[in-house]
C-alpha positions in Angstrom: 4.5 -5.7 27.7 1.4 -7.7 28.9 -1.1 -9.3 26.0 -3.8 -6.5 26.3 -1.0 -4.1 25.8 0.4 -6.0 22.7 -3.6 -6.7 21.7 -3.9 -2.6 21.3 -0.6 -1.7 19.8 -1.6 -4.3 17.2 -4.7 -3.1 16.6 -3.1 0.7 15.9 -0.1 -0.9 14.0 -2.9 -1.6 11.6 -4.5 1.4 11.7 -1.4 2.9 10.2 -1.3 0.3 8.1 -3.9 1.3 6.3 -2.4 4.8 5.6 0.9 3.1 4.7 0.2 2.6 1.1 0.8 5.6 -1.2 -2.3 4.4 -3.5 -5.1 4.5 -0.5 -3.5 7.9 0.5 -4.4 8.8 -2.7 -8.0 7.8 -2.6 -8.2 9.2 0.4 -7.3 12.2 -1.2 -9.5 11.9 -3.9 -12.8 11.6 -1.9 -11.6 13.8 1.3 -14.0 16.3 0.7 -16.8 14.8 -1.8 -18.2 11.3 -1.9 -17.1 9.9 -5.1 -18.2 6.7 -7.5 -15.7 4.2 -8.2 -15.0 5.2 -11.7 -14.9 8.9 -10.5 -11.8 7.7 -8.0 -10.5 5.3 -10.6 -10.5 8.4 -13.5 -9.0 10.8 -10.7 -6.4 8.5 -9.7 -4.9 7.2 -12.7 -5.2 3.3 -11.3 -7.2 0.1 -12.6 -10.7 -0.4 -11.3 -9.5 -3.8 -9.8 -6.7 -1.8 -7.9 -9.3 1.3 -7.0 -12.0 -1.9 -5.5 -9.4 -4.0 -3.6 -8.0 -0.8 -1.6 -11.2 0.5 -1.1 -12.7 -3.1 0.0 -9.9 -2.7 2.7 -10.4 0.9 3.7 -13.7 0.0 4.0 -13.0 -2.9 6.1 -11.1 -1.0 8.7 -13.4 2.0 8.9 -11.8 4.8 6.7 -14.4 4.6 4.6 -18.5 4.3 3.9 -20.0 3.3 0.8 -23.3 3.2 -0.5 -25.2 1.7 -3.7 -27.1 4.0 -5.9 -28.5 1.7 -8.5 -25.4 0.0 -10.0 -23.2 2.8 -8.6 -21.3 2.1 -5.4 -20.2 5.8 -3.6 -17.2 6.4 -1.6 -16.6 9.3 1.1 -14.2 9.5 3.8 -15.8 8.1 7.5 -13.0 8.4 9.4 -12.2 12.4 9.7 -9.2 11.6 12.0 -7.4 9.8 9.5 -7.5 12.8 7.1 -6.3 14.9 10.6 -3.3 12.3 10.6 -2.1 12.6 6.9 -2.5 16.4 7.0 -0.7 16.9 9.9 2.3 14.3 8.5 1.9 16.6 5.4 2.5 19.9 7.6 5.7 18.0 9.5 6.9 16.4 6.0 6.8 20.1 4.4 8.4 22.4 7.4 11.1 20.2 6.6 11.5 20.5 3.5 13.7 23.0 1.4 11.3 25.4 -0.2 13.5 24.3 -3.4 12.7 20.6 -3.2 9.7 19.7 -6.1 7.8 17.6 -3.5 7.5 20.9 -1.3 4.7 21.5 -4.5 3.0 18.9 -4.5 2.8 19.0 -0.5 1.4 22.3 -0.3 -1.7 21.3 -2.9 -2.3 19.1 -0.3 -2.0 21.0 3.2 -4.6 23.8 3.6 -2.9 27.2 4.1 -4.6 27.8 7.0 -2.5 24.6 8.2 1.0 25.7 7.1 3.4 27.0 9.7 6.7 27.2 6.9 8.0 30.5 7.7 
């Protein structure tokens, strides 16, 4: 492998990075369809506001994200529509594979769009 190859498959090893931590998936989640206020993400997902700023400051950092200051409010929405394209399509794969018994199989489908769903 030659250093611009090794350069780019760095630069997408932290791409996924990013999406490799269940708590930024979740804030993703959270603000996937409506731009949200810190506390807003912090009341939705159940974490501390420290936790909510120092994953968003990083999301934010790589792109995922856009923020802007209302007053003493900072707003969050999603930037990066691909992302969301990534973790829904992982979310289709994760749930054709899974028994339609298993409890995850719930939780998986609140987050896949029927239209998106090929379980048979």
């Amino acid at each position: 492998m030659d250093e611009m190859e090794e350069d780019v498959m760095a630069v997408v090893a932290s791409y996924f990075s990013v999406l490799s931590e269940p708590m930024r998936l979740k804030i993703a989640r959270v603000i996937c369809e409506h731009e949200k206020s810190v506390s807003q993400i912090v009341q939705e997902t159940g974490a501390t506001q420290s936790n909510v700023s120092r994953h968003l400051q990083l999301m934010h950092r790589h792109g995922i994200v856009s923020k802007r200051k209302q007053g003493n409010l900072v707003y969050y929405r999603v930037s990066d529509p691909a992302m969301m394209d990534i973790c829904r399509t992982v979310c289709v794969q994760i749930l054709n594979r899974i028994d339609e018994r298993e409890p995850l199989r719930k939780g998986l489908m609140r987050l896949v769009p029927a239209s998106q769903r090929k379980v048979g």
